[in-house]
ZAMARGU-4260 file (C-alpha; in steps of 0.2 Angstrom, whole numbers, plus 5000, padded with zeros to 4 digits):
<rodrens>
0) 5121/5240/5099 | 5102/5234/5098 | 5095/5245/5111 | 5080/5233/5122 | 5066/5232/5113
5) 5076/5224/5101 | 5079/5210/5115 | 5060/5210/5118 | 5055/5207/5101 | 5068/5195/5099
10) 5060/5185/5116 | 5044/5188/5107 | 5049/5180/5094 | 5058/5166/5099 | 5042/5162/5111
15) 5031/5160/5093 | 5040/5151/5083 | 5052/5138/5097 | 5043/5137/5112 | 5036/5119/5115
20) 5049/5112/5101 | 5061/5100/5103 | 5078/5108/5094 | 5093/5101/5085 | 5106/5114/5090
25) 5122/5114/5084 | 5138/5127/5080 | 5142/5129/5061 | 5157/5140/5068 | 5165/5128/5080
30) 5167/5139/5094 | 5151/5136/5102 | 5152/5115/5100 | 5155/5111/5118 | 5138/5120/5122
35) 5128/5117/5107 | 5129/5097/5113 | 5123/5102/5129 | 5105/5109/5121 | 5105/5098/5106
40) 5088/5089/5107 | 5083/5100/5122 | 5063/5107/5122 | 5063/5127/5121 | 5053/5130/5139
45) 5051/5149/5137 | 5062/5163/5132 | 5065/5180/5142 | 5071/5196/5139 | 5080/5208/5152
50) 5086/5223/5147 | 5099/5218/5132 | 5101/5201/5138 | 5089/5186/5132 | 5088/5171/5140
55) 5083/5154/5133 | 5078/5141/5145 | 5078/5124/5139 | 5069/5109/5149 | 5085/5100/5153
60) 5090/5115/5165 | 5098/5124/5154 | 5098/5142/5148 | 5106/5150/5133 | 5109/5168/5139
65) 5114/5180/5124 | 5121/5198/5124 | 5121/5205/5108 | 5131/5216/5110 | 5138/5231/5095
70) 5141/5216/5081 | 5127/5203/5086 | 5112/5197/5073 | 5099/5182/5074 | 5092/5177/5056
75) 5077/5166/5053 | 5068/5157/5042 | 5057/5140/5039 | 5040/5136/5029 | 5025/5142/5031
80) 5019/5142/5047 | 5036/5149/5054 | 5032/5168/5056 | 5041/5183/5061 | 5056/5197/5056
85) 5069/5190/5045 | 5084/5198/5054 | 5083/5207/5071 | 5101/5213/5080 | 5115/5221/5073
90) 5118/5232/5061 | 5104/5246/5069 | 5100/5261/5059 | 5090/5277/5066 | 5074/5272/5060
95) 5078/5254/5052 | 5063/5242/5056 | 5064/5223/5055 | 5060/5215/5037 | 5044/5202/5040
100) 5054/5186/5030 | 5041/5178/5017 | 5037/5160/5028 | 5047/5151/5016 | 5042/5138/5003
105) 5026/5128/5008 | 5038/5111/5006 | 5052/5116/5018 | 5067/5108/5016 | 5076/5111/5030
110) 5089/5123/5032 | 5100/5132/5021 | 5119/5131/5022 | 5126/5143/5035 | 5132/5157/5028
115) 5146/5166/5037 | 5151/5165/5055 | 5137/5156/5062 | 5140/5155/5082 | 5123/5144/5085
120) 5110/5137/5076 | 5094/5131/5082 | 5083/5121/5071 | 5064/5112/5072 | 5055/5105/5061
125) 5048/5121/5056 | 5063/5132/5055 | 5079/5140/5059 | 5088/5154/5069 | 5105/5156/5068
130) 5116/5169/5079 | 5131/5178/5071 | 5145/5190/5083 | 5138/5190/5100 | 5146/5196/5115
135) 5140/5184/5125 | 5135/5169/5121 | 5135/5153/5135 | 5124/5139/5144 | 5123/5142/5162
140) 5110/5134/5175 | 5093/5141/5180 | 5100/5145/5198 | 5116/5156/5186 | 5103/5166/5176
145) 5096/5172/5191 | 5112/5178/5197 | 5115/5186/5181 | 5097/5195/5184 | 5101/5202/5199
150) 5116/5212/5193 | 5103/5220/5181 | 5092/5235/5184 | 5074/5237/5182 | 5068/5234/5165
155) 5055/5247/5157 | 5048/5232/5147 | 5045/5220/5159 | 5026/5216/5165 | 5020/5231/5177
160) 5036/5239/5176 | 5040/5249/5194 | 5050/5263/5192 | 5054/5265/5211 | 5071/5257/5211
165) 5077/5266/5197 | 5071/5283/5207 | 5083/5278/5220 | 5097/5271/5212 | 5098/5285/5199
170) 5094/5301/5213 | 5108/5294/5225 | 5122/5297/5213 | 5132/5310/5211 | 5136/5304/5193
175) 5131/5312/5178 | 5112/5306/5174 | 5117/5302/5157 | 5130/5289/5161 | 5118/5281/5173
180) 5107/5280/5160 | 5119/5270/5152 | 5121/5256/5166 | 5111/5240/5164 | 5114/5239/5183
185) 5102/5255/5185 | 5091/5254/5173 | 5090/5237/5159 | 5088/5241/5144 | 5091/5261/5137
190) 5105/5263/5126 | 5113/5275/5116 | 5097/5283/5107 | 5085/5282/5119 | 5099/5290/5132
195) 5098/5303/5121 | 5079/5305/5117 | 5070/5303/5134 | 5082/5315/5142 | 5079/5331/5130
200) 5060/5326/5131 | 5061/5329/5150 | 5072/5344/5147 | 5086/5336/5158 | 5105/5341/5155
205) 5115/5322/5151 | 5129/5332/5162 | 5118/5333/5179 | 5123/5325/5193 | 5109/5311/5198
210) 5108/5319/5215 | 5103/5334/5208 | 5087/5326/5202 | 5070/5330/5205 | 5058/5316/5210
215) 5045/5322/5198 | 5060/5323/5185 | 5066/5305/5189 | 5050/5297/5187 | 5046/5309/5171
220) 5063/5299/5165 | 5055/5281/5167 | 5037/5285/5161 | 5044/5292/5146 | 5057/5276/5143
225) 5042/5264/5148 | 5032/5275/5135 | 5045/5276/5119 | 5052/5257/5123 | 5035/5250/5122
230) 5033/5259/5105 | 5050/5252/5099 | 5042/5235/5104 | 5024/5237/5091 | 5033/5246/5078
235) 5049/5238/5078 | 5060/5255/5078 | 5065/5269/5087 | 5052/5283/5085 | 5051/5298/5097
240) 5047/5311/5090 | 5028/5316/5090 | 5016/5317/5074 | 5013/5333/5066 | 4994/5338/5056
245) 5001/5346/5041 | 4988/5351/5028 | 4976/5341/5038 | 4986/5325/5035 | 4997/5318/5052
250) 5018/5315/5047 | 5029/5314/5058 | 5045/5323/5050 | 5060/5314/5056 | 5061/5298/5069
255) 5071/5307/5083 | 5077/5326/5092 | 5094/5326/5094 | 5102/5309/5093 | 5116/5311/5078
260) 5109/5329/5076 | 5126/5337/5079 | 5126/5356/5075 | 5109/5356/5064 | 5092/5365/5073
265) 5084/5360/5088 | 5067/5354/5083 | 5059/5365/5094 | 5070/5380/5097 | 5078/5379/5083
270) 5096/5380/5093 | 5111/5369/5086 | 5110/5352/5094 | 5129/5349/5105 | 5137/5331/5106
275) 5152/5326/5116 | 5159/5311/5123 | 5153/5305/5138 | 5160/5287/5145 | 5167/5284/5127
280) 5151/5285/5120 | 5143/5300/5111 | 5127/5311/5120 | 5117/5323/5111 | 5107/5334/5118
285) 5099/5353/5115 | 5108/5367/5126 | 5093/5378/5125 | 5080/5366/5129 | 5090/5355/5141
290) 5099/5369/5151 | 5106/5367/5167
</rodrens>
């Protein structure tokens, strides 16, 4: 599942290339038609990310709010003045970065046929996105979207992001801090790698109880999610491990610690890394470094 900084780039996106633009929308697949014809000719106001939800807000009062989800991809394309990655969502890969697309042919034609499932596609005069397998995928109101917001927690990527909420909601639990760390209702955005990452960078057991929680460790948690998240943001991957000089040259030998590291060396104590399953999804972590 693209983790948040995939939304974020994708908000960025979208705000370049659609903002200001009136838009043909439509539903190659059919099973969006009822709410493509209630955007079709609507003008892309702005476009928001929270955590793994992106938000689309159209001047007629309408917003297109998406969830990606494990399966869910956008694609675009147009001429040359229509910039930006040529794919962003699902499939992810450890390390996989967003390919720029090539801007197109200087005499844009219009948009290709669709080629598979194609849930939405939005369309300017300049270019294309289309949407394939998302979880969610609906038109609600501006009054629904804040509703939707409010169920969400704080997001690390948001402007001046303020950690204090997530310092509360997560040190008032007695669940385990690596399920929490999972809920978009206590913190928007983190999912299965960066789970997995910022926890053995603090030294923090997934398997601890919130409650048992330092302060100090609790905000150690967001600066370092605000800190990696921003990265995934500018280099348009999940990178957390640190450069290395070797032979006078910086390299960075591999793009995480311990997430999918199963039984090989801890990086830095050179213990085998653990996994089990925690709310039927994998966590990772180091017992040496990240003991209770």
């Amino acid at each position: 599942m693209p983790e948040g900084h995939s939304v974020h780039r994708l908000a960025k996106q979208f705000t370049s290339v659609f903002t200001g633009a009136r838009l043909a929308v439509s539903s190659p697949q059919g099973r969006f038609a009822a709410g493509a014809e209630q955007l079709d000719g609507a003008t892309l106001v702005s476009a928001l990310a929270h955590g793994k939800q992106m938000f689309l807000r159209f001047d007629n009062d309408r917003v297109l709010r998406i969830h990606l989800g494990l399966y869910g991809a956008w694609s675009f394309g147009g001429d040359a003045t229509f910039r930006g990655a040529s794919s962003i969502g699902a499939p992810r890969r450890v390390g996989e970065s967003e390919q720029p697309s090539d801007g197109g042919p200087a005499a844009y034609a219009g948009p290709p046929d669709p080629v598979g499932a194609v849930r939405v596609r939005l369309v300017s005069d300049h270019g294309w996105a289309d949407l394939r397998g998302p979880t969610a995928c609906e038109v609600i109101t501006a009054a629904e979207e804040k509703v939707a917001r409010a169920k969400l927690g704080p997001d690390p990527l948001r402007p001046r992001p303020d950690g204090s909420a997530f310092v509360t909601k997560v040190m008032s639990s007695i669940t385990p801090v690596g399920i929490q760390l999972m809920n978009q209702a206590v913190i928007a955005g983190i999912g299965n790698i960066y789970r997995a990452e910022v926890l053995f960078l603090q030294g923090i057991n997934p398997w601890r109880p919130g409650k048992q929680l330092r302060e100090d460790e609790a905000l150690g948690i967001w600066a370092d999610t605000v800190r990696l998240m921003r990265d995934g943001v500018r280099e348009g991957r999940i990178i957390t491990t640190t450069v290395e000089a070797r032979n006078g040259r910086p390299k960075r030998s591999a793009p995480t610690y311990v997430y999918k590291r199963t039984g090989e060396p801890c990086r830095r104590c050179g213990t085998a890394i653990l996994s089990a399953e925690m709310a039927a999804r994998t966590v990772y972590w180091c017992p040496s470094c990240q003991a209770d």
